[in-house]
Backbone as JSON, one array per atom type, in Angstrom:
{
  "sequence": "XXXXXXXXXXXXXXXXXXXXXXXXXXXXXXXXXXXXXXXXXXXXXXXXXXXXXXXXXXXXXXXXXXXXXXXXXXXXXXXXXXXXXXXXXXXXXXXXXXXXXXXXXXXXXXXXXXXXXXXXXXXXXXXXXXXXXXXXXXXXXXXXXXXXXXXXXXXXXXXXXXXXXXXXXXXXXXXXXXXXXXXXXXXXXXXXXXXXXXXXXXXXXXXXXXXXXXXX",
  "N": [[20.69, 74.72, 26.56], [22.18, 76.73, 23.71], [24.71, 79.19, 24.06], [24.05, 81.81, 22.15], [25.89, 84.71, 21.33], [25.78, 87.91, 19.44], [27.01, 90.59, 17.45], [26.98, 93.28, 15.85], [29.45, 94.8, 13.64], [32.1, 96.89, 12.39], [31.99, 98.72, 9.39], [30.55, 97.71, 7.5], [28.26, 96.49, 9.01], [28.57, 93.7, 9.99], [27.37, 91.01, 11.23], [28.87, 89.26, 13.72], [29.33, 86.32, 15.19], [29.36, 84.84, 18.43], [29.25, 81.46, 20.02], [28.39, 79.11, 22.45], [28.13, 76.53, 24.68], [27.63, 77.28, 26.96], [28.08, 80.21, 29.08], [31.09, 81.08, 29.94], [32.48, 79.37, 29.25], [34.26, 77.49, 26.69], [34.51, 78.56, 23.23], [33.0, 79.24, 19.49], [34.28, 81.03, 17.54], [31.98, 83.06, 15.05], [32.78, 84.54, 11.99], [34.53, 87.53, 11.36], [35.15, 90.59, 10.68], [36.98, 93.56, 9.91], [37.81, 94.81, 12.59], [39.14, 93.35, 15.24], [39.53, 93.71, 17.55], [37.16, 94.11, 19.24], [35.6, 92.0, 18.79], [37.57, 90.2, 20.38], [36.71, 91.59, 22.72], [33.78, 91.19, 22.67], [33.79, 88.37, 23.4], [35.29, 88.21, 25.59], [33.35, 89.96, 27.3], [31.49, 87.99, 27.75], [32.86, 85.94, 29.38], [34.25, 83.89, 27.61], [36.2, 81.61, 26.53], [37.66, 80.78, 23.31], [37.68, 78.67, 20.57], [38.55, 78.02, 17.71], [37.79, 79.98, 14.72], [35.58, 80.36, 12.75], [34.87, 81.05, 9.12], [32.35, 82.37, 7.27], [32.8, 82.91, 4.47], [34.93, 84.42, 2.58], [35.13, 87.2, 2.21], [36.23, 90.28, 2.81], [34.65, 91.79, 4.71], [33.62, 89.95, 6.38], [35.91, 88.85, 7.06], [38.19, 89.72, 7.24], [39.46, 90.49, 9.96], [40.51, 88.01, 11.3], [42.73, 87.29, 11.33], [44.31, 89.19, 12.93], [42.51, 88.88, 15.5], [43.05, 85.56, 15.58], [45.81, 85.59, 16.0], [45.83, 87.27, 18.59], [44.18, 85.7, 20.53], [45.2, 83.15, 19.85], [44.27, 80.71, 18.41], [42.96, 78.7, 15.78], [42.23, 79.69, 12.29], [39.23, 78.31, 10.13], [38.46, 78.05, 6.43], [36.71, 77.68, 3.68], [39.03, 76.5, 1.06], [38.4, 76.89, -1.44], [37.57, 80.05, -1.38], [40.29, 80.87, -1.17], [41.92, 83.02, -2.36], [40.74, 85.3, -1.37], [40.27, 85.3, 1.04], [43.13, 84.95, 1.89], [43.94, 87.8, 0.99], [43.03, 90.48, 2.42], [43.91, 92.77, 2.83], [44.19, 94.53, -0.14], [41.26, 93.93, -0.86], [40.03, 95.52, 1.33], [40.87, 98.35, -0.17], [39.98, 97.92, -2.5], [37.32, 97.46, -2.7], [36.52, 98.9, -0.57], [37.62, 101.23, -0.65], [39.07, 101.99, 1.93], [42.22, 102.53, 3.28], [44.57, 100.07, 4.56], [44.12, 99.89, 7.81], [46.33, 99.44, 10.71], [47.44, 96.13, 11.52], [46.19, 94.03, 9.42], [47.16, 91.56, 8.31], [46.42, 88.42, 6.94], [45.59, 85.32, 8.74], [48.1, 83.27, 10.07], [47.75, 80.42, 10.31], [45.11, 78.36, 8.99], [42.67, 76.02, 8.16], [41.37, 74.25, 6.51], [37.87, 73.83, 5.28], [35.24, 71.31, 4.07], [32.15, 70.42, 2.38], [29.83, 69.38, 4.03], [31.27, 67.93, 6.08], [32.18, 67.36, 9.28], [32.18, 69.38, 12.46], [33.3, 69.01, 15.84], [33.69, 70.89, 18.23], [34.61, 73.02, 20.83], [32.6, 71.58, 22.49], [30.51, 71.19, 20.58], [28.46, 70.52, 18.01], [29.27, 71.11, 14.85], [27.79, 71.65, 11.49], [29.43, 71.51, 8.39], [28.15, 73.55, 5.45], [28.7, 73.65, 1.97], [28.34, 76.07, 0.22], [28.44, 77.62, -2.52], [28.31, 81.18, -4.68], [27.57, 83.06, -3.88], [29.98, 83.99, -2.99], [33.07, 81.61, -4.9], [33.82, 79.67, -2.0], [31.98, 80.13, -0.5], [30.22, 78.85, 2.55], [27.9, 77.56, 5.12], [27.11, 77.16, 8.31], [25.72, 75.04, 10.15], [23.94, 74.06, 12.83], [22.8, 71.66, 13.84], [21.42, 70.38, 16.7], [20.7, 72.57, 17.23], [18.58, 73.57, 16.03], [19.99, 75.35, 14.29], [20.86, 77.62, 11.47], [23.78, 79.44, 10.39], [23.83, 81.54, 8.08], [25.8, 83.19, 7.11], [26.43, 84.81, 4.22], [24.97, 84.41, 2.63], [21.97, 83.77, 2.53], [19.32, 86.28, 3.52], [17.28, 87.86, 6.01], [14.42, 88.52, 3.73], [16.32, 88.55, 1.54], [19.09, 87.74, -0.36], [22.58, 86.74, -0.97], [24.47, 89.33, -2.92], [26.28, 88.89, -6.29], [27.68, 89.78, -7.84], [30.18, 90.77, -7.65], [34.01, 89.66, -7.56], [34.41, 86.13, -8.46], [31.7, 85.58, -7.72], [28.45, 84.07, -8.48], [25.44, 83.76, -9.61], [23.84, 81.34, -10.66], [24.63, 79.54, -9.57], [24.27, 79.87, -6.55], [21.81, 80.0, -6.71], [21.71, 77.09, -7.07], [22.69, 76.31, -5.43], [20.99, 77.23, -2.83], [18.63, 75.92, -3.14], [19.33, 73.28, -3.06], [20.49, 72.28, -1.04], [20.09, 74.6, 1.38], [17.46, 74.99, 0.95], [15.9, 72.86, 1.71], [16.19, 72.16, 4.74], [14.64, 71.83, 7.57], [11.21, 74.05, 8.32], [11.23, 75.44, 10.81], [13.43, 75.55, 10.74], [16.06, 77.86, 12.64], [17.78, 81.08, 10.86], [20.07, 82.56, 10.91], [21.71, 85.35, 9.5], [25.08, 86.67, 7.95], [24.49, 89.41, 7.85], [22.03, 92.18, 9.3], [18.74, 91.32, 10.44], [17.71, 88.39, 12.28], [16.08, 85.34, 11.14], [13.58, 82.94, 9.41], [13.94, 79.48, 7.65], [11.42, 78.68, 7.07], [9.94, 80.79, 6.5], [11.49, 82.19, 4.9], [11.49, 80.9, 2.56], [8.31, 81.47, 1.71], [8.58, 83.92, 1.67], [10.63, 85.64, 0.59], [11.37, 87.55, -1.44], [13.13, 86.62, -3.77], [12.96, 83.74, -3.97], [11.82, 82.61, -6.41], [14.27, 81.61, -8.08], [15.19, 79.6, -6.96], [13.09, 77.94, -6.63]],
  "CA": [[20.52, 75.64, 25.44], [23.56, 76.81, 23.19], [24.89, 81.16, 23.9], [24.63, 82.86, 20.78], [26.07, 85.93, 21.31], [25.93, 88.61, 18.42], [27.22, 91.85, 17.46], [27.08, 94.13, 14.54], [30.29, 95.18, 13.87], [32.62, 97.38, 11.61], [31.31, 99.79, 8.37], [29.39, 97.01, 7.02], [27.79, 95.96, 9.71], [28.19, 92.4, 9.74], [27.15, 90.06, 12.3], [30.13, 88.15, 14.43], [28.53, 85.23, 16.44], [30.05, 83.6, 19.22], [28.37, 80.22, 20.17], [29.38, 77.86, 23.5], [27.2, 75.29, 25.22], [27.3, 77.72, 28.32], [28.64, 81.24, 29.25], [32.27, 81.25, 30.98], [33.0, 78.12, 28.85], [34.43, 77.55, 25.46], [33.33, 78.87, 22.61], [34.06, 79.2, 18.65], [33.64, 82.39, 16.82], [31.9, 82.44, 13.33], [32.7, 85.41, 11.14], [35.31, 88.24, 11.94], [34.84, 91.74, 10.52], [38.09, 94.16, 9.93], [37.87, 95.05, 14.04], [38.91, 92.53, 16.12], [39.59, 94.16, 19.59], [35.64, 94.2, 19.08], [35.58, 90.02, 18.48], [37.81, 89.93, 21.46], [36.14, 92.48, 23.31], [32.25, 90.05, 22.7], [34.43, 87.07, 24.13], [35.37, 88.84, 27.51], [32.13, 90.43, 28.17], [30.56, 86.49, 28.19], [33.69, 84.76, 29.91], [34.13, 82.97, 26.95], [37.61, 81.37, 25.74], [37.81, 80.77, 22.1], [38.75, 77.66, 20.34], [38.23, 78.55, 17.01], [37.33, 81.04, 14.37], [35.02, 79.49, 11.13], [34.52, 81.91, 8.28], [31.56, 81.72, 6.21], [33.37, 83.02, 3.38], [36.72, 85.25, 2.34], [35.41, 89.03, 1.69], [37.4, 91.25, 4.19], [33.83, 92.02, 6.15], [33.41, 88.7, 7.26], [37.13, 87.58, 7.72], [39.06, 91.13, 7.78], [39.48, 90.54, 11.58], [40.55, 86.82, 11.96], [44.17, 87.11, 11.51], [44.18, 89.75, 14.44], [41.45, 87.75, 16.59], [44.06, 84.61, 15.69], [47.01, 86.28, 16.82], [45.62, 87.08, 20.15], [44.15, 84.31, 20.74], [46.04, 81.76, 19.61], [43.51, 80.05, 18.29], [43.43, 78.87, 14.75], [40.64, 79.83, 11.44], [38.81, 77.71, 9.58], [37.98, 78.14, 5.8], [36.99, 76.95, 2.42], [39.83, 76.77, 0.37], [37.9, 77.47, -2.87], [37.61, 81.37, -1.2], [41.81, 82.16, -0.62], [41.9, 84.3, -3.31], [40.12, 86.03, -1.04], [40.9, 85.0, 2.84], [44.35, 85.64, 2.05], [44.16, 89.59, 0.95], [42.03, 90.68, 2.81], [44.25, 94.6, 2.52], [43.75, 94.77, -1.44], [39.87, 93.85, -0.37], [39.68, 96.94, 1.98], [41.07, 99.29, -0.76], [39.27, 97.66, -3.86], [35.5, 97.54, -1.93], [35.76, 100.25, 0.39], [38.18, 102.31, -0.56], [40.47, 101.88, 2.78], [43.66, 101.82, 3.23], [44.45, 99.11, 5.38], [45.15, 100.32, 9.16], [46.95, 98.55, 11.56], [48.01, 94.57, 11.23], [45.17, 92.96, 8.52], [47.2, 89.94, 7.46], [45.52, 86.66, 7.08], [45.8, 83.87, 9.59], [49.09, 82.3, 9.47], [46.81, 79.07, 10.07], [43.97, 78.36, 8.2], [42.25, 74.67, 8.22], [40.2, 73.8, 5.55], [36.53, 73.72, 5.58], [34.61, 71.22, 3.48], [30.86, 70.27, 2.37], [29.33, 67.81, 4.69], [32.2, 68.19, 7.66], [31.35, 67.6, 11.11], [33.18, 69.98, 13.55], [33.3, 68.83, 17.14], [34.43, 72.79, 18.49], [33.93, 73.99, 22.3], [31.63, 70.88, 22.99], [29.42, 71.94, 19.66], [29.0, 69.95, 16.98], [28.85, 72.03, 13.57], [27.76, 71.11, 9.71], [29.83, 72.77, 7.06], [26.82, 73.38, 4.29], [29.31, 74.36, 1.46], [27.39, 76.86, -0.65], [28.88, 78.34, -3.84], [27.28, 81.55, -5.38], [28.16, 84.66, -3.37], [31.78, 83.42, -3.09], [32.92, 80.24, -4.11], [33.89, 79.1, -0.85], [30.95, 80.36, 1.04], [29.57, 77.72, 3.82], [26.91, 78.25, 5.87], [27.32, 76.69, 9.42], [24.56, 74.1, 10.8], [23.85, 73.65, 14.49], [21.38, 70.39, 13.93], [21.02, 70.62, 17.57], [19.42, 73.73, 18.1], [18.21, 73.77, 14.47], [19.97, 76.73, 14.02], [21.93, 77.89, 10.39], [24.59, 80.56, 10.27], [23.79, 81.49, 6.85], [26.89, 84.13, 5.9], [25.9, 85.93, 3.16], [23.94, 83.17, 1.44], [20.3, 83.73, 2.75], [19.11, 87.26, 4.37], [15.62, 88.06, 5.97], [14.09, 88.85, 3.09], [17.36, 88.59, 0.15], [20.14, 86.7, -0.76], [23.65, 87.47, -1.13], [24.74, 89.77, -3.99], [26.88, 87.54, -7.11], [28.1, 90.81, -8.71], [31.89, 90.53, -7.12], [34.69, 88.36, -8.29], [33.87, 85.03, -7.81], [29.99, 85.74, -7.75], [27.81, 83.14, -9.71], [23.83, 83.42, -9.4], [23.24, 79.98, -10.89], [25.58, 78.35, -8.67], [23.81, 80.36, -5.67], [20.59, 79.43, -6.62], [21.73, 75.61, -7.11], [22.91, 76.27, -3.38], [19.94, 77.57, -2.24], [17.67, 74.61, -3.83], [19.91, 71.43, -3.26], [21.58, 72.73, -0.07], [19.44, 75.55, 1.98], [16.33, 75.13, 1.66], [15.6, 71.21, 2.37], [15.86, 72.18, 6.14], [13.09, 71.96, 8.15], [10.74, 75.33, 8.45], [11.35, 75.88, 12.16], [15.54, 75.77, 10.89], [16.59, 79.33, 12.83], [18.26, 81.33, 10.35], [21.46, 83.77, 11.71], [22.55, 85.63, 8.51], [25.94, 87.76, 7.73], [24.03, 90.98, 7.96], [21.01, 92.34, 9.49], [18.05, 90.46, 11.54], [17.02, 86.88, 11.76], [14.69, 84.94, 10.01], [13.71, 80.92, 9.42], [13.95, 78.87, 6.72], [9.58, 78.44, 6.65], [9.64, 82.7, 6.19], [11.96, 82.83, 3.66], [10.87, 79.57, 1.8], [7.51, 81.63, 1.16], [8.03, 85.51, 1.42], [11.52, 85.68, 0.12], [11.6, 87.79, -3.32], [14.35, 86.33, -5.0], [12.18, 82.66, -3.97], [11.76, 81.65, -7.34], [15.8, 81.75, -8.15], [15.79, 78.24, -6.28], [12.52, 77.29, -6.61]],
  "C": [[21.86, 76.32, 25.15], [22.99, 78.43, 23.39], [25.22, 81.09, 22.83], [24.71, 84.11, 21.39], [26.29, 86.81, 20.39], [26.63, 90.2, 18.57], [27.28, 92.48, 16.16], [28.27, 94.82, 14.29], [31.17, 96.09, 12.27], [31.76, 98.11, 10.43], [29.81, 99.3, 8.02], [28.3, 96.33, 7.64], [27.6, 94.39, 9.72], [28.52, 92.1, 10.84], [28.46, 89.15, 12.65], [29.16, 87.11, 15.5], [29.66, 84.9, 16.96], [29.31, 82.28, 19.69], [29.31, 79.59, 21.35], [28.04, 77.34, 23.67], [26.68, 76.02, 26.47], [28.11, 78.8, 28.42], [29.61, 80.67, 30.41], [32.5, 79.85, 30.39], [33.7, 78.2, 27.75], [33.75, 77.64, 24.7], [33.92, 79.22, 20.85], [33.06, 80.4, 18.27], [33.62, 82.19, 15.0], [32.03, 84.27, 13.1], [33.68, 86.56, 12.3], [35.86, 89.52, 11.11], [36.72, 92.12, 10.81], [38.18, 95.48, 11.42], [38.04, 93.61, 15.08], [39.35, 92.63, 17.02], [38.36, 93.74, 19.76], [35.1, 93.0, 19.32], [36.01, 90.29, 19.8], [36.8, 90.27, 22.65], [34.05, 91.75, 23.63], [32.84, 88.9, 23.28], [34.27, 87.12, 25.54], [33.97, 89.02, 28.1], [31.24, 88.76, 28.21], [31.34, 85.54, 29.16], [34.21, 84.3, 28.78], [35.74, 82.86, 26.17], [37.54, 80.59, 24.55], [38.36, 79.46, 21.74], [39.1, 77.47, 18.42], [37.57, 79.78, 15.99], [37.01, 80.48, 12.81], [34.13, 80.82, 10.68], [34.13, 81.5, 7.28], [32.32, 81.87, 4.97], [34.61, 84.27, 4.02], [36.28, 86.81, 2.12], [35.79, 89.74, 3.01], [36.01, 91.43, 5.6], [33.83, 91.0, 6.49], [35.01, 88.26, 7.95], [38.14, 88.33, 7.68], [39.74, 90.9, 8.83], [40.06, 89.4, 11.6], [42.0, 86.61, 11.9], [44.36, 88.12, 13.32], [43.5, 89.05, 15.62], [42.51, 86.18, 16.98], [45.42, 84.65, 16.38], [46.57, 86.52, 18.17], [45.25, 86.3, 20.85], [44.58, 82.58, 21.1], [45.44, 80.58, 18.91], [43.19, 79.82, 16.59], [42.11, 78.86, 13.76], [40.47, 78.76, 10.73], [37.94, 78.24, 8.38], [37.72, 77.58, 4.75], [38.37, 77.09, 1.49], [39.54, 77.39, -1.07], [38.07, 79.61, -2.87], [39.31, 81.79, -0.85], [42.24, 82.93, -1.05], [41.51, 85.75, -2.2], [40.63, 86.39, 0.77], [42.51, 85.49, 2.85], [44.84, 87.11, 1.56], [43.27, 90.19, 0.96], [42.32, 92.33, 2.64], [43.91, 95.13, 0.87], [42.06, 94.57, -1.28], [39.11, 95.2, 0.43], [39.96, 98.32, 0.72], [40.2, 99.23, -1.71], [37.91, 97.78, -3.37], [35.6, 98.79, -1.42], [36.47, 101.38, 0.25], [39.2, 102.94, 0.74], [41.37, 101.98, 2.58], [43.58, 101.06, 4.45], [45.22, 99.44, 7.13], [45.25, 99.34, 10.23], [47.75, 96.79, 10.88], [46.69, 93.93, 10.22], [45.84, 91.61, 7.92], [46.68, 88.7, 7.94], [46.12, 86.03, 8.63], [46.9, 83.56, 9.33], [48.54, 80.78, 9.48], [45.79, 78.94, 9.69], [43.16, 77.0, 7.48], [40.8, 74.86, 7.15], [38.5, 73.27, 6.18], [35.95, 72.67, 4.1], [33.26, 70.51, 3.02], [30.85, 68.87, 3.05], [30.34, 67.25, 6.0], [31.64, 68.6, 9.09], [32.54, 68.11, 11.78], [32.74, 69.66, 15.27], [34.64, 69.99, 17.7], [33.7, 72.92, 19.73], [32.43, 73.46, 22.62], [29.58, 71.05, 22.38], [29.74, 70.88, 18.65], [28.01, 70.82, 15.25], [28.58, 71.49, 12.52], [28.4, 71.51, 9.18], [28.9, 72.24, 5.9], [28.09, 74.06, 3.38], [27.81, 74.95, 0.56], [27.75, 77.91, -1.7], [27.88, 79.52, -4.03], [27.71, 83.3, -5.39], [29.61, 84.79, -3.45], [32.22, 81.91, -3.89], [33.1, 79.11, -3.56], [32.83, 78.88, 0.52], [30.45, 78.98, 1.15], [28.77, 78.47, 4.72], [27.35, 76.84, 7.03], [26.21, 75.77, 10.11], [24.53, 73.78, 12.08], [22.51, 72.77, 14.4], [20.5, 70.27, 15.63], [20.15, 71.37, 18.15], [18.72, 74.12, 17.09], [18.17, 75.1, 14.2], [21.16, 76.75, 12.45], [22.58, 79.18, 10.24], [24.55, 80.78, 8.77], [24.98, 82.88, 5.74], [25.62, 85.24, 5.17], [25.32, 85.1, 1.94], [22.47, 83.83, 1.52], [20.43, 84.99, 3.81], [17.65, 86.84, 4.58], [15.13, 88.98, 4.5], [14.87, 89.36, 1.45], [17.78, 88.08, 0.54], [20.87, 87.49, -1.04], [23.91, 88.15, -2.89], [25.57, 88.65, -4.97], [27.79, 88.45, -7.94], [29.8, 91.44, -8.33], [32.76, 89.36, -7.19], [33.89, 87.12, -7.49], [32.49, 84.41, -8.01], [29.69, 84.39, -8.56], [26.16, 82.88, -9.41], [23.15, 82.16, -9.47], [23.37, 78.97, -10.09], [24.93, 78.83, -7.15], [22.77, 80.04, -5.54], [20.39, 77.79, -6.39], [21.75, 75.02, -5.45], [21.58, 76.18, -2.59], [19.15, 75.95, -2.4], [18.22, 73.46, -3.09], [20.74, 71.58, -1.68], [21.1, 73.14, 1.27], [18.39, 75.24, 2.72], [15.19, 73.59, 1.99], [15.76, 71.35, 3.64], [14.43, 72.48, 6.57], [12.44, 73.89, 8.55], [10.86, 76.14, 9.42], [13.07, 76.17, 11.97], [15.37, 77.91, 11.11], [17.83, 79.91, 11.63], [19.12, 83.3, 10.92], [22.1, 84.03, 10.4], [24.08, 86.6, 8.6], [25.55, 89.26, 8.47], [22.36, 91.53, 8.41], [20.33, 91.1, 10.49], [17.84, 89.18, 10.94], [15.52, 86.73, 11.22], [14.86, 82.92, 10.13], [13.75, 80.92, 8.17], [12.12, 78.7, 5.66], [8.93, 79.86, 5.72], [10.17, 82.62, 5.18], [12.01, 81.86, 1.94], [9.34, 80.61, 0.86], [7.41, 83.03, 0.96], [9.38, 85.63, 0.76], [11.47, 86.07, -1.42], [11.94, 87.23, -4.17], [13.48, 84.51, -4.78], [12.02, 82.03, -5.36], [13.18, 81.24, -8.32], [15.54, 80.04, -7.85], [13.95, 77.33, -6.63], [11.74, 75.97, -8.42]]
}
């Protein structure tokens, strides 16, 4: 059985996973919040040495952190290219959203490996999907673990909502097309690990899911 390890992290509270095959092994980190002593700091407390860092999408909460996390590390990110608008200023992102100023080191990744739809990642003895998924960003990807039929769903699919569309980039139609042609063709038992807040499946949010007729 694959460690997910979670944490809620920074203003916005968004979820950082780590994932290995086994604690005190390798392990790749999805999503990386504008704290990443914090990222590091969920690594240590499992053992776990890093071999990667795959970001569902480019808005500063999710990928704030991964130049810092990269730098200590050493270890290099993985994103869509469609989102660098975004992945790469991530300090104009803290001021323009939250009203920050940007403290300490926030610059991007100096490395940054393309992510794209239908890409198999063999990462820390894991093998990943990249689901690209336009809508919220559009670069966002949602992450597939076919194995443990689990989906890292970003900021695509919440328990009970879907990502906002109302920030550059945004596109509802193209979110919903996601959802439909993309999402929700996984099986009902698919575990669903969103951006923000608690889990949920694919079967739950297939039939209680508000926004449900968007895709359907």
């Amino acid at each position: 059985m694959t460690l997910i390890a979670t944490e809620s992290l920074w203003v916005a509270q968004t979820n950082t996973y780590v994932v290995a095959p086994e604690a005190g092994g390798l392990a790749v980190v999805i999503d990386a919040p504008p704290n990443p002593s914090a990222v590091v700091d969920l690594l240590s407390r499992h053992d776990l040495t890093p071999v990667a860092i795959l970001l569902t999408h480019g808005h500063v909460d999710h990928a704030g952190g991964a130049g810092g996390v990269a730098r200590t590390t050493g270890v290099p990110a993985f994103a869509h290219p469609d989102d660098d608008f975004l992945t790469l200023d991530p300090q104009s992102q803290l001021q323009r959203l939250f009203g920050l100023a940007p403290p300490g080191d926030y610059a991007p990744p100096a490395r940054i490996e393309p992510l794209t739809h239908n890409q198999a990642l063999d990462l820390a003895g894991l093998r990943l999907e990249v689901v690209h998924t336009p809508g919220h960003t559009p670069g966002h990807c949602c992450l597939h673990l076919p194995d443990e039929g689990t989906l890292f769903s970003g900021d695509q699919l919440f328990a009970g909502s879907i990502g906002r569309t109302d920030l550059p980039g945004g596109d509802t139609a193209a979110l919903a097309a996601s959802m439909r042609h993309r999402v929700m063709p996984l099986a009902d038992d698919t575990r669903v690990l969103p951006g923000h807040g608690s889990e949920t499946t694919i079967g739950r949010e297939r039939t209680t899911n508000p926004f449900r007729e968007l895709w359907s």
